[in-house]
Legacy VTK file of the C-alpha trace (Angstrom):
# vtk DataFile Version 3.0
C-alpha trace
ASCII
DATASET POLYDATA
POINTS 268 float
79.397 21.220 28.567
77.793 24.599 28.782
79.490 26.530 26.516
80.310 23.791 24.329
76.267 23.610 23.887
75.946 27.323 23.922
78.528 27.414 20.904
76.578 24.758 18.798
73.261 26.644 19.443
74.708 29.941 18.769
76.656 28.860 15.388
73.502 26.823 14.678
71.407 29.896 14.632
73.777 31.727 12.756
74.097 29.427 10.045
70.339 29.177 9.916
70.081 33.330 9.582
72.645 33.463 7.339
70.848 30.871 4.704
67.301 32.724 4.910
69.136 35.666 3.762
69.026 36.348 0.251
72.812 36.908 0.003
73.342 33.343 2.183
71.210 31.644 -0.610
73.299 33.107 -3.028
76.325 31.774 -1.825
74.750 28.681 -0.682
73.712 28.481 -4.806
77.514 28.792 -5.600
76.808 32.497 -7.019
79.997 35.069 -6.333
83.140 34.213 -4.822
82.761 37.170 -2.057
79.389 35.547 -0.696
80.845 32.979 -0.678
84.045 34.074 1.546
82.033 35.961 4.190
79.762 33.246 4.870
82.561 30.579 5.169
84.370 33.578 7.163
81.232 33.698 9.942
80.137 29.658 9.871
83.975 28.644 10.230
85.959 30.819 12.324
84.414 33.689 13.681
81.142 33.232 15.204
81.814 29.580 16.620
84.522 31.471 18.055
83.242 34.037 19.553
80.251 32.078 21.192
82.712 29.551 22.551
84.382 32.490 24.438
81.346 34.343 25.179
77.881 32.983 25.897
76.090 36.745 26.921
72.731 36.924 25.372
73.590 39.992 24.048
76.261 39.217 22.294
74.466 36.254 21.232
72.082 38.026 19.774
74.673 40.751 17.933
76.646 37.967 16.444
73.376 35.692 15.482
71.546 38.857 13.901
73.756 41.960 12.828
77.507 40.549 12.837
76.987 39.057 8.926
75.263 42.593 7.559
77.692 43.988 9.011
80.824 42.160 8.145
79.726 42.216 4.975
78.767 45.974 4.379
82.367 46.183 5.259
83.840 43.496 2.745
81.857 44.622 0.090
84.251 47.222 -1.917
86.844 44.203 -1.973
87.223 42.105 -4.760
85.895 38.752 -4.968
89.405 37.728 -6.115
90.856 39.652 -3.174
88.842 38.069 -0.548
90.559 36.039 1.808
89.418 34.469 5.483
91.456 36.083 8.122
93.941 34.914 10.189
92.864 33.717 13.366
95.744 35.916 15.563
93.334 38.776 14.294
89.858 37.735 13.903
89.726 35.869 17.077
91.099 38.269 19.630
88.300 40.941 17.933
85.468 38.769 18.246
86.276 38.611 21.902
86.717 42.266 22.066
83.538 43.204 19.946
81.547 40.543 22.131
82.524 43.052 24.612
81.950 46.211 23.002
79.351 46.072 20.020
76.984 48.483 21.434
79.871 51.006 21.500
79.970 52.278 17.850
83.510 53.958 17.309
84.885 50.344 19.095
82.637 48.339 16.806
83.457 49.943 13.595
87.154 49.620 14.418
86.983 45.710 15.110
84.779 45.655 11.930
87.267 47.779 9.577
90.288 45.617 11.449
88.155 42.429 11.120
88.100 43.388 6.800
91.237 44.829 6.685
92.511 40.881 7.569
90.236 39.813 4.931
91.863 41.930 1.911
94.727 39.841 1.052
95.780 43.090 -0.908
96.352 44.973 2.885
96.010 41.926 5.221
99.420 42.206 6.578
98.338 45.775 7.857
96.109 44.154 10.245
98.578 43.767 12.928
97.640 41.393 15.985
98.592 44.038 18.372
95.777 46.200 17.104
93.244 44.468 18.730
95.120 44.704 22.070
94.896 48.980 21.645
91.332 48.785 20.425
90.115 46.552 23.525
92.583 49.502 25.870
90.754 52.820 24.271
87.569 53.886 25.415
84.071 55.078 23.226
85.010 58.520 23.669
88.951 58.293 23.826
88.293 56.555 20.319
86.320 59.834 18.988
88.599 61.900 19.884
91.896 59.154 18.818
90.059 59.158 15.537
90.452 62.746 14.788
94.112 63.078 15.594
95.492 59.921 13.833
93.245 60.663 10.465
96.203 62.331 9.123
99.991 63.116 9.347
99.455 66.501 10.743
101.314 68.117 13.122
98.862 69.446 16.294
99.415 72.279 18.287
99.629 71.407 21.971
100.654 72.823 24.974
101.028 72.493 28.649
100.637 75.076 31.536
102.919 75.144 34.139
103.876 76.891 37.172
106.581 79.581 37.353
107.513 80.391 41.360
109.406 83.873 41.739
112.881 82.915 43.095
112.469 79.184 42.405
114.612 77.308 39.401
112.206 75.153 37.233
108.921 74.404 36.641
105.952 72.171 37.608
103.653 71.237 35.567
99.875 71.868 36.352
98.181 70.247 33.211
99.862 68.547 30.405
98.575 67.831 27.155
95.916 70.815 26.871
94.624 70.703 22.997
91.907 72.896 21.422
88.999 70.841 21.688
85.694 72.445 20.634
81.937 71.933 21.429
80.283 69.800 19.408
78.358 73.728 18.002
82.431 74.356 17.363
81.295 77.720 18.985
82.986 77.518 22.184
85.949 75.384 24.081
85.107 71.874 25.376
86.724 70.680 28.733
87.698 66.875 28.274
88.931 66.233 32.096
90.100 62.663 31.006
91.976 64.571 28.004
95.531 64.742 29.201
95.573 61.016 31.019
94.203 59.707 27.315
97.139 61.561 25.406
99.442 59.546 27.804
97.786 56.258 27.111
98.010 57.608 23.061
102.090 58.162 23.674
101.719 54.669 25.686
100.356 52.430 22.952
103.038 53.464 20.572
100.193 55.830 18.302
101.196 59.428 18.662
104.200 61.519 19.558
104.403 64.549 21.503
107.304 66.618 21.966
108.022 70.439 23.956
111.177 71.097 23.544
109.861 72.209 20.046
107.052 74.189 18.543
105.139 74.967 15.332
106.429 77.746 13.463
103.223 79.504 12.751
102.707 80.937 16.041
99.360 81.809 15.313
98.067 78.238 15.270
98.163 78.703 19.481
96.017 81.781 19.531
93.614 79.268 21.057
95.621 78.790 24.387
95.075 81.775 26.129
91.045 81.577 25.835
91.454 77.785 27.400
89.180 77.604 30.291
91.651 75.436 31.947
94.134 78.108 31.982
91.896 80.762 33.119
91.301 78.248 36.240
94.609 77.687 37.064
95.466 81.090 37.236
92.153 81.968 39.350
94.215 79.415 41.658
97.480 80.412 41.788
96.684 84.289 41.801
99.437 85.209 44.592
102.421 87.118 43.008
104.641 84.577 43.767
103.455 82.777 41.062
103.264 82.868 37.557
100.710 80.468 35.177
102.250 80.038 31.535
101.505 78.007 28.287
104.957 75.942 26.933
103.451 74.906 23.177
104.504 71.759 21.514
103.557 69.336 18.938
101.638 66.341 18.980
102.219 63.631 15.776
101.091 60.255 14.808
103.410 57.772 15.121
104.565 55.315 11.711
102.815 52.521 13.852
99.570 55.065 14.514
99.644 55.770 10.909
99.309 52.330 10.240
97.044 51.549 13.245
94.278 54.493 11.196
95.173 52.364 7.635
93.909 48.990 9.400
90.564 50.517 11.545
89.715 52.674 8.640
90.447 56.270 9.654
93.269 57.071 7.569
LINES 1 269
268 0 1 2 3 4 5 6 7 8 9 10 11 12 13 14 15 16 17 18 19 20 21 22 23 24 25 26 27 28 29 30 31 32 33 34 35 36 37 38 39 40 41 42 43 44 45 46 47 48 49 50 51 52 53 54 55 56 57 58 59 60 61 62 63 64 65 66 67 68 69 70 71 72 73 74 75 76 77 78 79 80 81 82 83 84 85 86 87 88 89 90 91 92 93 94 95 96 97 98 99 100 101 102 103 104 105 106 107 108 109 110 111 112 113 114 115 116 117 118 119 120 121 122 123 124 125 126 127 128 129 130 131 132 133 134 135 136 137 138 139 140 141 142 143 144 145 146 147 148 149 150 151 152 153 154 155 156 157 158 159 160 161 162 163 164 165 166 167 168 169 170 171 172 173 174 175 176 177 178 179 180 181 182 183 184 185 186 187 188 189 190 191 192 193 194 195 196 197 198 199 200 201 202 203 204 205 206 207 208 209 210 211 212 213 214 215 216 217 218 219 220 221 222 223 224 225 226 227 228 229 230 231 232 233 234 235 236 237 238 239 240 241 242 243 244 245 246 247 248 249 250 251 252 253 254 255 256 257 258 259 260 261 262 263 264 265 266 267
């Protein structure tokens, strides 16, 4: 009975803060089709839904007070005649996840930009289902980062250090997946310690390929290796002759599915 109530006070309250708005009364009058869709969008499907899943005050208070203004700041370069309400194997699974995670802005304005994608009928279908599942495995600052990388079609430099031993066949690898991340001045390189574990979990959810049996052409696009701090401390580690520190460069792409996974969350 709880969170049946909770979900009829919660869509209750949204319904009653959409109508004192001057955009509810102006769908509420009949006046333009896309008013019109968003509210029916938020009263019908989506915040019932989310409240029946989720009865945390403050996601009760997101979804009662800043879900509609923001749903619709998204919606509103769409057509009215291009409007649709979106399909529940989307919209539900990233109310649950933005119930979650609206206080996290690079995982809010991904639900949001999936969320309007679905309700485009001209790019709906690009709103795959099993985006929400990556959004809800990604975190704030893996996003930030994610963002950069799958904006275009690119190819990055990458590399990964590894460990030479005099005498000894092979290689082991010390760090994988070293890029040249910058401080947020751009002045000087920025350590990201999670870094190479969220490359793997890139390469894991299908959104980027990387690959070092191969390398850009313009060698000069790794100049930035050798002035990585992580290199410098690997080699302040394994300073005995013996051994031997060195850079194998590779590539790091977006995948068709990542390329369509930026088209849907609105970083492409």
């Amino acid at each position: 009975m709880g969170n049946i109530r909770d979900t009829l006070d919660v869509a209750k309250s949204a319904g009653s803060a959409i109508e004192s708005t001057e955009h509810g009364k102006e769908a509420r009058e009949n006046i333009g089709r896309a008013a019109l869709t968003v509210t029916k969008t938020i009263n019908n499907a989506l915040l019932p839904l989310a409240a029946l899943n989720f009865g945390f005050e403050k996601a009760r208070n997101y979804f009662t007070n800043k879900f509609s203004s923001d749903l619709e700041e998204k919606t509103e370069g769409i057509p009215p005649e291009h409007l649709t309400e979106p399909k529940a194997s989307v919209a539900g699974p990233a109310l649950q996840g933005l119930a979650f995670s609206h206080d996290e802005a690079e995982l809010r304005e991904m639900y949001l930009e999936l969320i309007a994608c679905s309700m485009d009928d001209r790019i709906a279908k690009k709103a795959h289902p099993a985006f929400v599942e990556i959004i809800k495995q990604l975190g704030a600052d893996e996003a930030r980062l994610l963002q950069g990388i799958i904006s275009t079609s690119d190819l990055y430099p990458i590399a990964e250090i590894r460990l030479v031993t005099e005498g000894m066949p092979g290689h082991m690898a010390l760090m994988k997946h070293v890029l040249p991340l910058v401080s947020d001045g751009g002045s000087s390189p920025a350590v990201q310690p999670e870094l190479p574990a969220m490359v793997d979990n890139w390469i894991r959810l299908g959104l980027v390929e990387v690959d070092y049996s191969s390398s850009l052409a313009n060698e000069e696009r790794y100049k930035w290796v050798e002035g990585r701090p992580e290199l410098e401390e690997l080699r302040n580690k394994y300073f005995e002759e013996k051994y031997s520190v060195v850079c194998e460069n590779g590539y790091l792409v977006r995948t068709q599915f990542g390329s369509q996974f930026a088209e849907a969350v609105g970083v492409s």
